[in-house]
C-alpha positions as CSV (number, residue, x, y, z in Angstrom):
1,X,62.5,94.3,68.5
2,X,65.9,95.6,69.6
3,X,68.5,93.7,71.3
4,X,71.4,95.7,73.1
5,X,74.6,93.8,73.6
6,X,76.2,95.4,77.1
7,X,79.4,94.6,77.4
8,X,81.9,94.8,80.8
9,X,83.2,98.5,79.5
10,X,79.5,99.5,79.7
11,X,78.9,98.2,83.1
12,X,82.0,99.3,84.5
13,X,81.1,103.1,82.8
14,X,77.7,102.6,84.7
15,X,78.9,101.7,88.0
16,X,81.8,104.7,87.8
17,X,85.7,103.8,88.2
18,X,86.9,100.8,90.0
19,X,88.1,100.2,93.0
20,X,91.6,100.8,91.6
21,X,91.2,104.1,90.0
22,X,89.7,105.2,92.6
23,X,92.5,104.2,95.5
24,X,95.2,105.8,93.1
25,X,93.2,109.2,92.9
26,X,93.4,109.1,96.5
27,X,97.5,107.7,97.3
28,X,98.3,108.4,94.1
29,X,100.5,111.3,93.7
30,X,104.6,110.6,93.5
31,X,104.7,112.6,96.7
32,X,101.9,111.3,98.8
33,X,103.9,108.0,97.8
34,X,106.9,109.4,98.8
35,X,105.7,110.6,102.1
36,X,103.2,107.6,103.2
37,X,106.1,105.1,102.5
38,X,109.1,106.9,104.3
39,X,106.2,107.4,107.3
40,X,106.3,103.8,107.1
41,X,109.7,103.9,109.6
42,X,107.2,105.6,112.0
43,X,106.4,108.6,113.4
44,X,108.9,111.5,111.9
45,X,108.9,115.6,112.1
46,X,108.3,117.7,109.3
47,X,112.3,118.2,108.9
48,X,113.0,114.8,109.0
49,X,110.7,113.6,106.4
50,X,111.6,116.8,104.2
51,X,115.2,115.7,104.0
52,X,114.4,112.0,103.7
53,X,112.3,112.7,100.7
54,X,113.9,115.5,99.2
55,X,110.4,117.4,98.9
56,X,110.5,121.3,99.1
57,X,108.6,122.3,102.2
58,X,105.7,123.6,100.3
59,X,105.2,120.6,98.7
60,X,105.6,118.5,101.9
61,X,103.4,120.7,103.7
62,X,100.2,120.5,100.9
63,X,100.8,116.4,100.9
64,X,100.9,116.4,104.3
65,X,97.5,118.3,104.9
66,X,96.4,116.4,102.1
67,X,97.2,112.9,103.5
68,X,95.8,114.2,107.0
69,X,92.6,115.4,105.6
70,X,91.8,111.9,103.8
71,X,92.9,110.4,107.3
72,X,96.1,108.4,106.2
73,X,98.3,110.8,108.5
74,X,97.8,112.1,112.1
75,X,99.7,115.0,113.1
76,X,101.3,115.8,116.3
77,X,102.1,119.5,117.8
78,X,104.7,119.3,120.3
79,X,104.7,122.8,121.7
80,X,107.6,122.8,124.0
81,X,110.5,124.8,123.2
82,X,111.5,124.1,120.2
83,X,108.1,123.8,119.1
84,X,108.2,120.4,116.6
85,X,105.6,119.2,114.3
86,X,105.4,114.8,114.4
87,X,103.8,113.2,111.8
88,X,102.7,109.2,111.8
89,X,100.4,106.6,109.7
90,X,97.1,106.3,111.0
91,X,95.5,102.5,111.0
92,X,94.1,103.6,107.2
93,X,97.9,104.9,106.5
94,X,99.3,101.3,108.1
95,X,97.2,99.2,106.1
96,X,98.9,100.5,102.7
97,X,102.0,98.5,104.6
98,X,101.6,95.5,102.9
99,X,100.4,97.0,99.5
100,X,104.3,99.1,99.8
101,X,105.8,96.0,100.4
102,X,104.0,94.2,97.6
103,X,105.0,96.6,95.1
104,X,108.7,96.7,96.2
105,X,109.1,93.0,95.6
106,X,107.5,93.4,92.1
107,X,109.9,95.8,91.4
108,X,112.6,94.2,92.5
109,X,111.5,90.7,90.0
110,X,110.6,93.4,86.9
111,X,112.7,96.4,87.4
112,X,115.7,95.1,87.9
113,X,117.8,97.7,85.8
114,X,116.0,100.5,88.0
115,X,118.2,102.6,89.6
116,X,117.3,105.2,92.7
């Protein structure tokens, strides 16, 4: 007679990663960060957010693609002379709000000799 002790590392290998791993696969990246938390100020163009987050426009442009194909960005083409490009949260993109602001106040209590 055999008796198998599962333990929670077993289940959790059988059920795949949590629900954590698997939201910071998706938000994860420092620029997605970046990006969906200066978007947080509301809708911006792509000039705007590349100077507020220092990213080089082929970086912004792939995180920005890459936020709008997982449906945490909508993008806007304004096509009148000068043509812009606006970019704002979606509802799935506003409900990481709270989750930003969450974070900042831990950092504030536990990384207090952080600098910017």
């Amino acid at each position: 007679m055999s008796s198998e002790v599962f333990t929670a590392a077993d289940e959790e290998e059988e059920s795949g990663p949590c629900a954590v791993i698997e939201s910071l696969e998706q938000i994860g990246s420092r620029w997605r960060l970046v990006v969906l938390h200066e978007l947080q100020n509301g809708e911006q163009r792509f000039n705007e957010l590349k100077r507020a987050t220092d990213a080089s426009s082929r970086t912004l442009s792939r995180v920005l693609d890459d936020l709008q194909e997982m449906d945490f960005v909508d993008r806007r083409l304004e096509e009148d002379a000068p043509v812009a490009t606006y970019y704002r949260l979606t509802s799935k993109g506003e409900s990481l709000c709270p989750v930003f602001d969450e974070i900042e106040d831990w950092a504030e209590e536990w990384l207090a000799g952080c600098k910017n």
